[in-house]
C-alpha positions in Angstrom: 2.1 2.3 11.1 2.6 -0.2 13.7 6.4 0.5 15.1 6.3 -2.9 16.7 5.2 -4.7 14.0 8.0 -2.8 11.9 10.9 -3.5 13.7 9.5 -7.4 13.7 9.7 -7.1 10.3 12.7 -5.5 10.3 14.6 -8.4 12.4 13.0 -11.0 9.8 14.6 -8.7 6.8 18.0 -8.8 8.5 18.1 -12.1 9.6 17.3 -13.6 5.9 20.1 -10.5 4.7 23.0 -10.2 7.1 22.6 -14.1 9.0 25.5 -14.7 11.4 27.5 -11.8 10.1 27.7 -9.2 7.3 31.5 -10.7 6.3 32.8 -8.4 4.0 32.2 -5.5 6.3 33.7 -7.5 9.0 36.8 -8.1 7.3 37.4 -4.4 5.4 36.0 -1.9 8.4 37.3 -1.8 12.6 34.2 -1.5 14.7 34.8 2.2 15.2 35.0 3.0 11.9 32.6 5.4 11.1 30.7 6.8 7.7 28.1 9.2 6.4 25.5 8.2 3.9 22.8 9.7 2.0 20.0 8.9 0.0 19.6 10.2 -3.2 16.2 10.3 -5.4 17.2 9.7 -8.9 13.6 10.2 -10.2 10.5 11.9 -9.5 8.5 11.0 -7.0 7.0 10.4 -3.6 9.1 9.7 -0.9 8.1 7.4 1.4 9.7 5.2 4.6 10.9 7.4 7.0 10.1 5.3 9.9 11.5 2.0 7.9 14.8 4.1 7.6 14.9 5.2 11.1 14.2 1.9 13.0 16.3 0.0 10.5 19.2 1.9 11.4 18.9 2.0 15.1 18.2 -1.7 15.3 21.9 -2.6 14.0 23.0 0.6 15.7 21.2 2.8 17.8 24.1 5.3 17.6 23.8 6.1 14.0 22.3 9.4 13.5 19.3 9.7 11.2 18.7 13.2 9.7 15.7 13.3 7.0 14.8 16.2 4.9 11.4 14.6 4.0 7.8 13.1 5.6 6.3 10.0 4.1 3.8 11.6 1.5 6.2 14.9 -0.1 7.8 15.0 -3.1 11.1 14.3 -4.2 12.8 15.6 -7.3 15.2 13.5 -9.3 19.0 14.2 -7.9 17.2 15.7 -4.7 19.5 14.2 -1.6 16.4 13.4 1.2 18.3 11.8 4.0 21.7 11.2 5.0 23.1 8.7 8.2 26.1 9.1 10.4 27.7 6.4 12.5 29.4 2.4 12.2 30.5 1.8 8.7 29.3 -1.8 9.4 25.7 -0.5 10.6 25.3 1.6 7.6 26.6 -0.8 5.0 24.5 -3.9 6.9 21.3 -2.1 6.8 21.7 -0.6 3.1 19.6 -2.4 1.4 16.9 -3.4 3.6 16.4 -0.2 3.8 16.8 0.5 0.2 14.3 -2.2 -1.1 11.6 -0.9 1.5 11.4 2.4 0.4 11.7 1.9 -3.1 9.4 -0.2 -2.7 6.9 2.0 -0.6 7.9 5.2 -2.6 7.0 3.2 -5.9 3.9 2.4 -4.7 2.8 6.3 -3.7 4.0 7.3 -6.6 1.6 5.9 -8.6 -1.3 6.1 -6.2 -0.7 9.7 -6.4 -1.2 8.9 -10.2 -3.8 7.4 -10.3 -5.7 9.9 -8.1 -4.2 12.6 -10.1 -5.7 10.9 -13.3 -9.0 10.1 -11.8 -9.4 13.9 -11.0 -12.6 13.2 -9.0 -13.7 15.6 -5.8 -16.0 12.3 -4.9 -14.8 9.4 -6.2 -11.8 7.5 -4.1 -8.5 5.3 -5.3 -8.5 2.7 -2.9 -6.2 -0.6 -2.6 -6.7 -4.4 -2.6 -5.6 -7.5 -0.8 -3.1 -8.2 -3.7 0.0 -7.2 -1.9 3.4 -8.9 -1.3 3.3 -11.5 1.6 4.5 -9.9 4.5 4.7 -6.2 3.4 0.7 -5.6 3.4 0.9 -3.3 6.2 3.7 -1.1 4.6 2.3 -1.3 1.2 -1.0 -0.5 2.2 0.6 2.8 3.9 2.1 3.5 1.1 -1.1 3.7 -0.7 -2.3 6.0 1.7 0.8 8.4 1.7 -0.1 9.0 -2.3 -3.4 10.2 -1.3 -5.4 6.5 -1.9 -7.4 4.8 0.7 -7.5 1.3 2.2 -9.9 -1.4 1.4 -10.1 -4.2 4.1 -6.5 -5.2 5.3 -7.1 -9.0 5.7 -10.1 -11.8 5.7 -10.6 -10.6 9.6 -11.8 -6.9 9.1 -14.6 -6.8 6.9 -16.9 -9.2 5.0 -16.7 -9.7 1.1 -19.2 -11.9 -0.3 -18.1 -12.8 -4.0 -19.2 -15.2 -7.4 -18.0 -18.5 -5.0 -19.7 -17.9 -2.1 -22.6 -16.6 -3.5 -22.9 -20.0 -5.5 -22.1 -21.5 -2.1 -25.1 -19.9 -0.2 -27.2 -20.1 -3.3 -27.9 -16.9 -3.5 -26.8 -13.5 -2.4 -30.0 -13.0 -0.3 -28.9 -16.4 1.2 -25.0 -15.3 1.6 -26.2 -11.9 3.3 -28.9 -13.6 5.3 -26.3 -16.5 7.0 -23.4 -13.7 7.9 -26.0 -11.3 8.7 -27.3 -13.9 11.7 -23.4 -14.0 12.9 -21.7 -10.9 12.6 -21.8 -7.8 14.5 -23.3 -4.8 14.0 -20.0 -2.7 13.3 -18.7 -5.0 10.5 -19.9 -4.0 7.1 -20.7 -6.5 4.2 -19.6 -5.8 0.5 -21.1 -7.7 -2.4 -19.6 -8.2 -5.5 -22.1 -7.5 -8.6 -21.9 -8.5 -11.7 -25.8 -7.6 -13.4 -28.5 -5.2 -12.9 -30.6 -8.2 -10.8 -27.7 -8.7 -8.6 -27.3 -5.2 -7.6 -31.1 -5.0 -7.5 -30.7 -8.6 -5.2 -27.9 -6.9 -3.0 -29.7 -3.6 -2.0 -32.8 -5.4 -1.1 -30.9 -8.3 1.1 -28.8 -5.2 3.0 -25.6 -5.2 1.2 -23.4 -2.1 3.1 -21.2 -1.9 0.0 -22.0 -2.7 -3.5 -19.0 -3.7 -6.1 -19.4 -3.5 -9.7 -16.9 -5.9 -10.4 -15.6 -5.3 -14.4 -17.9 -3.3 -15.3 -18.1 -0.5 -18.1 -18.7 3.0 -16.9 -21.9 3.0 -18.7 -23.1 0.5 -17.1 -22.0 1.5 -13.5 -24.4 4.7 -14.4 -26.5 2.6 -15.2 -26.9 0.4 -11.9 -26.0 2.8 -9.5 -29.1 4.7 -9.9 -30.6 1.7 -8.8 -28.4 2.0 -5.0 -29.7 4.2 -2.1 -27.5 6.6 -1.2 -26.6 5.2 1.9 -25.3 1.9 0.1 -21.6 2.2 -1.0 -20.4 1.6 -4.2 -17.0 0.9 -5.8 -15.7 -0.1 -9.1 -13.0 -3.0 -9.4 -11.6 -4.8 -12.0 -9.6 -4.7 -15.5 -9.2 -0.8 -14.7 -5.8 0.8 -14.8 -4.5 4.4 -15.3 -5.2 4.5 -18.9 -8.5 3.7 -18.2 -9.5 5.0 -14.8 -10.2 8.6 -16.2 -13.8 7.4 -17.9 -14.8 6.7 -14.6 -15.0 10.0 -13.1 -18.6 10.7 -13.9 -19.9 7.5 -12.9 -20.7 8.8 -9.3 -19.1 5.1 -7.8 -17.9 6.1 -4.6 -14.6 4.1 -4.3 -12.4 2.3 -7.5 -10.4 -0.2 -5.9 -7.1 -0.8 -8.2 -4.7 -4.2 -7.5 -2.1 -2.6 -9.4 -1.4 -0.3 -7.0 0.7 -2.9 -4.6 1.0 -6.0 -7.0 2.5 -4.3 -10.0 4.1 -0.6 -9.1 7.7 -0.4 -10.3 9.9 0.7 -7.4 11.1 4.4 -7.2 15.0 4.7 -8.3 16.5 5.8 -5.0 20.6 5.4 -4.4 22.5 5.2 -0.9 25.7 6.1 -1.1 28.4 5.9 1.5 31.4 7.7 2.5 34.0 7.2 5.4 35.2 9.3 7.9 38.2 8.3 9.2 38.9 6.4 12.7 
């Protein structure tokens, strides 16, 4: 993770959440009023947003004391305290819940990466992510992913070429779309291809394709058209598969099953911050 970028982000968040002033802290606590709070899991899960925690804190005040029990990536057990804070009363209560919708967020996300992968329960095949992540949190959600033992697909437009149904209808053709990129790219960006038929696969490994996606298809017929893929072609699965369904998939041999509901639907992780003072 990018601890510029972070704290970037982090200056955004508490601009739109404290503004000029955080008034009711303002008004109830002196500035050397100080507190102690801790997180507290109050479900299951997979902890995640340690850094978002730590820089949080230290950007309001860097004389709060962060003290966490867990790395991005373990477990936490429901009433498990992870994490407590020491310092301003203002700081802690003014960076609350930034902090607390980040890593629900992010630990809501792992969780059910890690369930996905755990439901999959494939020694080749890969859970990987998709563009379909909030505005602005891609680069933490995409972390997340990767904390609950999924991988990352491209992170943006910039990082890797995916030609799909309305640019191949563009070009004409995916020989054509391959062709024209092919002509302008270099050598150490790949090129995906999104499949929907036997003659498109069949179309895509004989104009280069590095990656191959079966986009909605059945696990029958992903056996079916991946014996029709060298080996050194990549595959992935995508589309209209979630964890109820991602289990008939393990014998297909795809290499990677990219799932959008990893970032655009996961429900974030139940996770409390509660604060106590200490006295002047």
């Amino acid at each position: 993770m990018n601890i510029i970028m972070l704290q970037e982000m982090l200056r955004g968040f508490f601009k739109e959440d404290i503004g000029e002033r955080d008034i009711t802290s303002e008004v109830l606590f002196h500035e050397e009023e100080k507190g102690k709070g801790t997180f507290l899991a109050k479900e299951d899960g997979i902890f995640v947003g340690k850094q978002v925690i730590t820089e949080a804190f230290a950007l309001l005040d860097h004389k709060v004391e962060v003290v966490l029990y867990k790395n991005d990536g373990d477990s936490v057990q429901k009433g498990e305290v992870f994490g407590t804070v020491e310092g301003s009363m203002r700081a802690l209560l003014g960076a609350e819940r930034v902090s607390l919708n980040l890593i629900q967020r992010l630990s809501g996300i792992a969780t059910v990466t890690a369930e996905a992968v755990t439901t999959l329960g494939s020694d080749h095949t890969k859970v990987c992510d998709t563009r379909k992540t909030t505005p602005g949190l891609r680069m933490l959600e995409k972390y997340a992913v990767t904390c609950g033992g999924g991988y990352n697909h491209r992170f943006g437009l910039y990082d890797g070429v995916m030609i799909k149904d309305n640019h191949i209808e563009f070009a004409g053709s995916i020989t054509e779309a391959v062709k024209r990129v092919r002509e302008k790219i270099g050598h150490m960006i790949k090129i995906e291809v999104e499949t929907e038929t036997l003659v498109q696969v069949q179309e895509a490994v004989e104009a280069g394709a590095d990656v191959i996606m079966f986009d909605n298809r059945t696990p029958a017929e992903i056996r079916e058209y991946i014996q029709h893929v060298p080996k050194h072609i990549i595959t992935e699965a995508s589309g209209g598969i979630d964890l109820s369904t991602i289990a008939s998939y393990r014998e297909t041999g795809v290499d990677y099953i990219s799932l959008g509901f990893l970032t655009h639907s996961a429900r974030a992780m139940d996770i409390s911050f509660n604060v106590g003072t200490k006295g002047v």
